[in-house]
Steps between C-alpha positions, in 0.01 A plus 500: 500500500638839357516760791355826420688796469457840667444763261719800627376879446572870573277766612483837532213673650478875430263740698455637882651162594777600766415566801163308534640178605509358126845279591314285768175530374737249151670275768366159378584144548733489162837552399616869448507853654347823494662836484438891509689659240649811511244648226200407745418190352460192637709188300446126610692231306326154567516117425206315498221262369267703218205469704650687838649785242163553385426526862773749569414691130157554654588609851759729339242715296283521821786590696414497909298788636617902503692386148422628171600272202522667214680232273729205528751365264586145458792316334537129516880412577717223415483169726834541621443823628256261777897393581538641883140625550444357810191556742348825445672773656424865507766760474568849531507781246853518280 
């Protein structure tokens, strides 16, 4: 039996999203992390079955309460970028 592969993907989520608890409101049980960048967006790199990154798509365009979502970008990466994602870890602005 072939084992399934996680699909690997980058995000970035543009609107009021700093400040509003957008990092934590992305912590999930997958592999990846979550970022504020220095332009006030909010990036997330992730590994994953398709079915919880349709999940995450969905919660990103919501976005948690106070935030304001006004678009967010989406680039599927190569599998071997999934090389050292580890449990999900949010991390501080660059």
């Amino acid at each position: 039996m072939e084992r399934r592969r996680d699909m690997v993907q980058h995000f970035l989520v543009r609107g009021r999203v700093q400040g509003v608890g957008f990092r934590w409101f992305v912590h999930l049980d997958l592999k990846g992390w979550v970022r504020n960048t220095e332009d006030g967006d909010v990036e997330v790199v992730v590994a994953g079955d398709p079915q919880n990154l349709a999940e995450l798509r969905s919660s990103l365009q919501r976005g948690p309460r106070g935030s304001r979502v006004d678009r967010v970008i989406e680039h599927p990466l190569a599998e071997t970028e999934a090389v050292g994602l580890n449990a999900f870890k949010i991390e501080g602005a660059w």
